[in-house]
Residue frames as a rotation matrix with the C-alpha (Angstrom) as fourth column:
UNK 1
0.459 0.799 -0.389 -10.57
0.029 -0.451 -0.892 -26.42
-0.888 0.398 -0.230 -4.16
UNK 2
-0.104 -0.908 0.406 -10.06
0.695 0.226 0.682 -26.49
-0.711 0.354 0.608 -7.43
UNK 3
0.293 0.341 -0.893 -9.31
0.053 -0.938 -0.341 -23.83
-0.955 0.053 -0.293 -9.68
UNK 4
-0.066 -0.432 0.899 -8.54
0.975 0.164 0.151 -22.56
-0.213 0.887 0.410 -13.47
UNK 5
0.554 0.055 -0.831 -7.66
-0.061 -0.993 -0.106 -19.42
-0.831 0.109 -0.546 -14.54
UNK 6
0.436 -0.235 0.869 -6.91
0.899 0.072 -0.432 -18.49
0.039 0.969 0.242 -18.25
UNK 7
0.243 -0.709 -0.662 -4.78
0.130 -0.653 0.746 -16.20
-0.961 -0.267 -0.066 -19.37
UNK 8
-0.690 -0.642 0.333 -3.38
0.233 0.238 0.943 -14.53
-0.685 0.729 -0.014 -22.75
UNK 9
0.297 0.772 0.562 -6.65
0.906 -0.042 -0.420 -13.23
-0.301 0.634 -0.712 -24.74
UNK 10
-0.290 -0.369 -0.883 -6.20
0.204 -0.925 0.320 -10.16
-0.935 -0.088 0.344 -26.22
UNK 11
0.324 0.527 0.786 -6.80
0.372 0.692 -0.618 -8.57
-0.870 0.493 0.028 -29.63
UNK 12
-0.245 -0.958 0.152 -5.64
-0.012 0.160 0.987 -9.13
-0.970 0.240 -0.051 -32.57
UNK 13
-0.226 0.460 -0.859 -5.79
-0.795 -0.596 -0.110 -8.99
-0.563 0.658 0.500 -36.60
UNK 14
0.941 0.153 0.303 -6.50
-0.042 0.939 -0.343 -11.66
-0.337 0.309 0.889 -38.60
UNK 15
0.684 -0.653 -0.325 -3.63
-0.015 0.432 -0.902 -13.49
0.729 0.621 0.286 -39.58
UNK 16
0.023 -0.585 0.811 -2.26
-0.890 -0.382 -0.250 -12.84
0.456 -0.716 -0.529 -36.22
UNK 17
-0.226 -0.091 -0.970 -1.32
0.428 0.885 -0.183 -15.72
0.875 -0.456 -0.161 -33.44
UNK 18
0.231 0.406 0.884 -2.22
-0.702 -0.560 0.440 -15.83
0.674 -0.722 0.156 -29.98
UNK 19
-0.152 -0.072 -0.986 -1.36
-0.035 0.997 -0.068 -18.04
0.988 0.024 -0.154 -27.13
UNK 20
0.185 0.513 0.838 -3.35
-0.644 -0.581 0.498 -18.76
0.742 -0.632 0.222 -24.14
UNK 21
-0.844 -0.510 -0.169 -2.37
-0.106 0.467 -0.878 -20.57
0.526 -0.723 -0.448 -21.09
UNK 22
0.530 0.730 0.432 -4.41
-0.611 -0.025 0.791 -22.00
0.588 -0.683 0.432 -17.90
UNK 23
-0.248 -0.892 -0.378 -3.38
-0.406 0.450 -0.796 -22.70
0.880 -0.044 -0.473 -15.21
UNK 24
0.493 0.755 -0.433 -4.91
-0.247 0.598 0.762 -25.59
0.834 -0.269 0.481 -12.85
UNK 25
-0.718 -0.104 0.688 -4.63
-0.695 0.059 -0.716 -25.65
0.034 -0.993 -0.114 -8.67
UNK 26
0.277 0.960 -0.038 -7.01
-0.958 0.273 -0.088 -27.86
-0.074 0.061 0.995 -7.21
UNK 27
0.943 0.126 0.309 -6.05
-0.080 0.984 -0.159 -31.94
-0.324 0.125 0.938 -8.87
UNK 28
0.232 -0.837 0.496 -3.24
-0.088 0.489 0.868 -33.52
-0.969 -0.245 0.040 -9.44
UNK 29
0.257 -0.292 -0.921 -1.56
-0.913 -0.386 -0.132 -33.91
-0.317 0.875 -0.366 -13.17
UNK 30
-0.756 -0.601 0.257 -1.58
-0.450 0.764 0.462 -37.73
-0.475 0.234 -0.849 -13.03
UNK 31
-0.731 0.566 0.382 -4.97
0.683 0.622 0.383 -39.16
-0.021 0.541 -0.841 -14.47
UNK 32
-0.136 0.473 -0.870 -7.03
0.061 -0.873 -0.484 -35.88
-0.989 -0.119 0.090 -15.94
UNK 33
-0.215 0.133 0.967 -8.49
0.976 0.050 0.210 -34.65
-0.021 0.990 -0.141 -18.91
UNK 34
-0.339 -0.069 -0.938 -8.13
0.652 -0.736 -0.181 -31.38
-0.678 -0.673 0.295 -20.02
UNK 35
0.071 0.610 0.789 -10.53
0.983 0.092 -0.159 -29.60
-0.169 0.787 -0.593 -22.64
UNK 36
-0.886 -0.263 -0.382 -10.39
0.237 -0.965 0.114 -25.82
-0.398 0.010 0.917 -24.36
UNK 37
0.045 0.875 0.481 -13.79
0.939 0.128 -0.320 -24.65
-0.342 0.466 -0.816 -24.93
UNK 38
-0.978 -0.182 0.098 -14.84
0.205 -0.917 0.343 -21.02
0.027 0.355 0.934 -26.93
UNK 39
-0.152 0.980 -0.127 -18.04
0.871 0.072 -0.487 -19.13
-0.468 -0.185 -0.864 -26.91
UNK 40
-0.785 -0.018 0.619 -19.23
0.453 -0.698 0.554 -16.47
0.423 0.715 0.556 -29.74
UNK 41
-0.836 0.546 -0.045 -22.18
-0.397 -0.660 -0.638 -14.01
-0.378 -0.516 0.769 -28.99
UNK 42
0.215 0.947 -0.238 -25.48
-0.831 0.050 -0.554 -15.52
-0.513 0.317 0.798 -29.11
UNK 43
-0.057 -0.279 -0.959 -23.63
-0.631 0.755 -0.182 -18.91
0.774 0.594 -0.219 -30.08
UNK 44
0.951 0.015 -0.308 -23.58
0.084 0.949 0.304 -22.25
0.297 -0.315 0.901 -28.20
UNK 45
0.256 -0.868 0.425 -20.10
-0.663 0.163 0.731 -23.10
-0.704 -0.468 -0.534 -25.95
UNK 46
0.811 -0.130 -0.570 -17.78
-0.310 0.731 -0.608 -25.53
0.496 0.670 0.553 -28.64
UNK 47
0.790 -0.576 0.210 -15.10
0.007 0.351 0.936 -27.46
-0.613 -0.738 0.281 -28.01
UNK 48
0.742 -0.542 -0.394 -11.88
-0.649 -0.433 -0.626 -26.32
0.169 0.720 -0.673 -29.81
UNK 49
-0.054 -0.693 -0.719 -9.51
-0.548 0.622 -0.559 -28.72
0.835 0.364 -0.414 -28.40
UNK 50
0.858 0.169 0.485 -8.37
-0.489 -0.025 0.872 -31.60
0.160 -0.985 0.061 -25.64
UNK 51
-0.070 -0.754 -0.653 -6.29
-0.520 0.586 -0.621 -34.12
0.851 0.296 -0.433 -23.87
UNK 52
0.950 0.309 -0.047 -6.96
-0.209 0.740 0.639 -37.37
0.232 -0.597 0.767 -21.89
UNK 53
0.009 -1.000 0.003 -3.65
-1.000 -0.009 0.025 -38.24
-0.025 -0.003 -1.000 -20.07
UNK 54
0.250 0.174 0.953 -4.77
-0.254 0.961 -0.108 -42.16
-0.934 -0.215 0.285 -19.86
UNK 55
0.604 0.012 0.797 -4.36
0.605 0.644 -0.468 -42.31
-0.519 0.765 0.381 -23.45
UNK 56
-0.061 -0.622 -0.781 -2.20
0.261 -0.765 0.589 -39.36
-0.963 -0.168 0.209 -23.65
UNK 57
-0.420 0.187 0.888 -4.32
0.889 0.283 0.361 -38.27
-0.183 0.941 -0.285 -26.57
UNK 58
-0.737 0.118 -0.665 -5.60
-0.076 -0.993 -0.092 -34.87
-0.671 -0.017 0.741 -28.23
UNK 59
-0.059 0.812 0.580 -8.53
0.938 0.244 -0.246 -33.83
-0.341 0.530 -0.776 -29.86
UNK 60
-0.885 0.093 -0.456 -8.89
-0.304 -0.858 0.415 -30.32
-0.353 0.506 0.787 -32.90
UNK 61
0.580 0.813 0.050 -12.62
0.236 -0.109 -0.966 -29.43
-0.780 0.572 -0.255 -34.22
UNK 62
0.241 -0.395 0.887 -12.03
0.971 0.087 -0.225 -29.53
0.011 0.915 0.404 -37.75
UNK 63
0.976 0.195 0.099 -12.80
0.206 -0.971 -0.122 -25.51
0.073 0.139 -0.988 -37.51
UNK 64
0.732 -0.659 0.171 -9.21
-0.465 -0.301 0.833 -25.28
-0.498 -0.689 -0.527 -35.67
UNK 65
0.562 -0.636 0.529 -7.12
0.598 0.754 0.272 -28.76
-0.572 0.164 0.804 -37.30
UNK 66
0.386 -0.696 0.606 -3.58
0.908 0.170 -0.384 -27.11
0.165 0.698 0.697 -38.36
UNK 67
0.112 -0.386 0.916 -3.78
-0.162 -0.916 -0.366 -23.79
0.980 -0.107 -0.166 -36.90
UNK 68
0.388 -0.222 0.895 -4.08
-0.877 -0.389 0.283 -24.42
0.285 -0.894 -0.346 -33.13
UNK 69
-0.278 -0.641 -0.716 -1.77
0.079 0.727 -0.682 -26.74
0.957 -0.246 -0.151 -30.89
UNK 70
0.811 0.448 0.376 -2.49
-0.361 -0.122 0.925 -28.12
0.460 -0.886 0.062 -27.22
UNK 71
-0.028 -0.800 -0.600 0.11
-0.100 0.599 -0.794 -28.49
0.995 0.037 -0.097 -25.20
UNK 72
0.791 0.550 -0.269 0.45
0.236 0.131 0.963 -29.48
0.565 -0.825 -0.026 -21.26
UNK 73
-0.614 -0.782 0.112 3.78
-0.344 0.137 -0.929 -28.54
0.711 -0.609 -0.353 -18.27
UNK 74
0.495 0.544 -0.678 2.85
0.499 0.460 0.734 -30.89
0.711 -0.702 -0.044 -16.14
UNK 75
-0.421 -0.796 -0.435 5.51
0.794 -0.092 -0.600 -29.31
0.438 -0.598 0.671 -14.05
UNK 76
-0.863 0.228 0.452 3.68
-0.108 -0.955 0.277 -25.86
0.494 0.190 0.848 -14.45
UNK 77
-0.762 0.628 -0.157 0.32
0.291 0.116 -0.950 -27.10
-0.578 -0.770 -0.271 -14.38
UNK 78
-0.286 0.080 -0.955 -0.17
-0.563 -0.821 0.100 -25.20
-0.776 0.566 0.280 -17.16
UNK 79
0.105 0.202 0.974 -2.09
0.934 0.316 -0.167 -26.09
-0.341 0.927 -0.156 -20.43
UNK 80
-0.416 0.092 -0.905 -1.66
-0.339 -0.939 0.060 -23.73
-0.844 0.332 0.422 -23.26
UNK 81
0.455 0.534 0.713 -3.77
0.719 0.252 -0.648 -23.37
-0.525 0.807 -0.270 -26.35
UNK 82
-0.802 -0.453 -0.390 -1.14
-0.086 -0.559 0.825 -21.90
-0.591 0.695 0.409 -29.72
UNK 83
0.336 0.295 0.895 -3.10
0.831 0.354 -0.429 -20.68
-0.443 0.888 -0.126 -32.06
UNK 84
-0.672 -0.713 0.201 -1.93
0.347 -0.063 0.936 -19.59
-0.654 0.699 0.290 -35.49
UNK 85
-0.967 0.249 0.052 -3.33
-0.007 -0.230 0.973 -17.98
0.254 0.941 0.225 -38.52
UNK 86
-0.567 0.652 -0.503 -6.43
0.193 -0.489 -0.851 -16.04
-0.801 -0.579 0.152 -36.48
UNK 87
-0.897 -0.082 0.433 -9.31
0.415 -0.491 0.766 -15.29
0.150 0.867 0.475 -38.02
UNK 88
-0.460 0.560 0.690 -12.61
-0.804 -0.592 -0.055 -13.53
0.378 -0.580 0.722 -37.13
UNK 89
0.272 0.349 -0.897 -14.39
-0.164 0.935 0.314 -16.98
0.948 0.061 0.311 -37.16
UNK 90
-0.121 -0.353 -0.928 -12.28
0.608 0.713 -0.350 -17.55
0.785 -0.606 0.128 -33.93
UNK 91
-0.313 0.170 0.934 -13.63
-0.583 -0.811 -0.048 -14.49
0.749 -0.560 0.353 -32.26
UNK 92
0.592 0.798 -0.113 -15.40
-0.266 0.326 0.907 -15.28
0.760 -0.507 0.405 -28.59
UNK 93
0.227 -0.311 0.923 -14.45
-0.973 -0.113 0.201 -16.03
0.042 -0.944 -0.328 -24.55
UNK 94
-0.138 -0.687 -0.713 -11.68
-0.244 0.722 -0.648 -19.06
0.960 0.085 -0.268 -24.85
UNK 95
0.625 0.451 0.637 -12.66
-0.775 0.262 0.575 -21.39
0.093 -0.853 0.513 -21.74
UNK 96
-0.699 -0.584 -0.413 -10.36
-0.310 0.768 -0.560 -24.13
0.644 -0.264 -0.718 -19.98
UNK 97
0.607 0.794 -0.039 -12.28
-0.667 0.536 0.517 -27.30
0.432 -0.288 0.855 -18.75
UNK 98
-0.369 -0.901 -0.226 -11.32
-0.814 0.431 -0.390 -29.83
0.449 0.040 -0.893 -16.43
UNK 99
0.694 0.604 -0.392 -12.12
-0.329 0.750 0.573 -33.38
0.640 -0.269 0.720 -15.63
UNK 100
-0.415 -0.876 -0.247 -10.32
-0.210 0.356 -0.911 -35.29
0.885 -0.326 -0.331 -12.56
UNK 101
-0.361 -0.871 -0.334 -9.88
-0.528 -0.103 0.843 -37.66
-0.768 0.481 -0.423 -12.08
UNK 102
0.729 0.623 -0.285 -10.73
-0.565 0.310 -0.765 -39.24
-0.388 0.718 0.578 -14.64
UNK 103
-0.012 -0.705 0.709 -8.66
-0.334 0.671 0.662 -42.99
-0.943 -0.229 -0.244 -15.99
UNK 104
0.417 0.514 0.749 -10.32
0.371 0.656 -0.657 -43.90
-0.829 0.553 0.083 -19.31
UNK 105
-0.774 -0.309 0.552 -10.46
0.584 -0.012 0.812 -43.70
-0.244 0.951 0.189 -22.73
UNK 106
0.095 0.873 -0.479 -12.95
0.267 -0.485 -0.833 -41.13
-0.959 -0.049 -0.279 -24.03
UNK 107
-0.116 -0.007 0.993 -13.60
0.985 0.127 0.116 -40.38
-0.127 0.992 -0.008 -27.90
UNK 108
-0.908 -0.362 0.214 -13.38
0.402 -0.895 0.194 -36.75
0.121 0.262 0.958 -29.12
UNK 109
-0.248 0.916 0.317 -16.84
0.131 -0.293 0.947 -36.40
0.960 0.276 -0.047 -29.58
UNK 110
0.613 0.481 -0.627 -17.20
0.758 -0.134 0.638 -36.81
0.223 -0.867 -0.446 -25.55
UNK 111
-0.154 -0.769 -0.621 -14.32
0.918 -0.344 0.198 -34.94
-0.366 -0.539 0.759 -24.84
UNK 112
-0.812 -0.160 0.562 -16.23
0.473 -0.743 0.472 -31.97
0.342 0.649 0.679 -26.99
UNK 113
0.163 0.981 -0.108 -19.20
0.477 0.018 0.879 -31.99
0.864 -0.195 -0.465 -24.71
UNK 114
-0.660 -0.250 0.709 -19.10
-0.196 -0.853 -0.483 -29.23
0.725 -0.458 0.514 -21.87
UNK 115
0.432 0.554 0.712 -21.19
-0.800 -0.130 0.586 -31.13
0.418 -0.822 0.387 -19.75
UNK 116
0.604 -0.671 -0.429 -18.37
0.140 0.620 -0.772 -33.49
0.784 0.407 0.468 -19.63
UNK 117
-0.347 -0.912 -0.217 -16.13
0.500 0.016 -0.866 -31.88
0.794 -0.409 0.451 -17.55
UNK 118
0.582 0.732 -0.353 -16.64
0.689 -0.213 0.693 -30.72
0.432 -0.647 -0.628 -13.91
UNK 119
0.397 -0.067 -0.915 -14.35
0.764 -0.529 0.370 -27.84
-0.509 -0.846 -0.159 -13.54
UNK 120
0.487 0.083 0.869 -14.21
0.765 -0.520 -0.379 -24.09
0.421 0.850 -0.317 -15.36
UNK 121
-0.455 -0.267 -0.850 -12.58
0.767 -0.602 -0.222 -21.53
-0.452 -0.753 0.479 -15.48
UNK 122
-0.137 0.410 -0.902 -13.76
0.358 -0.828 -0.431 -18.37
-0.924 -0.382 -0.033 -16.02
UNK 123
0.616 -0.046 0.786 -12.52
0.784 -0.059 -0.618 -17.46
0.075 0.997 0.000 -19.72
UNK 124
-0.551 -0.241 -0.799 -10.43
-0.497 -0.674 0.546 -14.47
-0.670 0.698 0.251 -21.84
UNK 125
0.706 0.503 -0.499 -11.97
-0.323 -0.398 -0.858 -12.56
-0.630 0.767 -0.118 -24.50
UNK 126
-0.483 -0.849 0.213 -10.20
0.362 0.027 0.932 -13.36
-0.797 0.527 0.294 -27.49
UNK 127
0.657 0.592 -0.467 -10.99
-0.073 -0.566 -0.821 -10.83
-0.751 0.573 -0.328 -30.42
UNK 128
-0.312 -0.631 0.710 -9.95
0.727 0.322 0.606 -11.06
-0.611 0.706 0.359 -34.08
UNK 129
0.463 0.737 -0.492 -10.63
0.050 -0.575 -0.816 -8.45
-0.885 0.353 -0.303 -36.42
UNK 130
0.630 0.097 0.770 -10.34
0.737 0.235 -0.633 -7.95
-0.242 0.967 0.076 -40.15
């Protein structure tokens, strides 16, 4: 079975950092893809970041490009999403997505699509305030 479980929301002021972690039971760390979605009240699910290990590539919505980093321990399992210079904008329930397995090449735009991937976890709240 596989599983994700986030970790690491919490809240914070603007200008603050945060880093959230997930960690993935369940598939293997050799040919995956591994997406960070977010979700505001009464908004639509986005994709904030990914990474395709076939092409061992990463994808930032512009909203995000310079403050947050994806990184992966394969050892761990673990993906973590740094992010940097919070602001309310980034309020909302921080989702980890996974695909596996999964060999190709995919373009950001697919890798931003949440019907993309076939396995969720749950989410953390992540709150910013002013």
């Amino acid at each position: 079975e596989v599983q994700l479980v986030e970790s690491g929301g919490a809240s914070v002021r603007a200008g603050g950092s945060l880093r959230l972690s997930c960690v993935v039971s369940g598939f293997t760390f050799d040919d995956y893809a591994i997406g960070w979605f977010r979700q505001a009240p009464g908004k639509e699910r986005e994709g904030v970041s990914g990474y395709s290990s076939a092409d061992d590539s990463t994808y930032y919505a512009d909203a995000v490009k310079g403050r947050f980093t994806i990184s992966i321990d394969s050892a761990k399992k673990t993906v973590y999403l740094q992010m940097n210079s919070l602001n309310s904008e980034d309020t909302g329930v921080y989702y980890c997505a996974g695909k596996s397995p999964f060999w190709g090449i995919a373009s950001a735009k697919v890798k931003s699509r949440p019907s993309w991937y076939d396995y969720w976890g749950l989410g953390t709240q992540v709150t910013v305030s002013s």
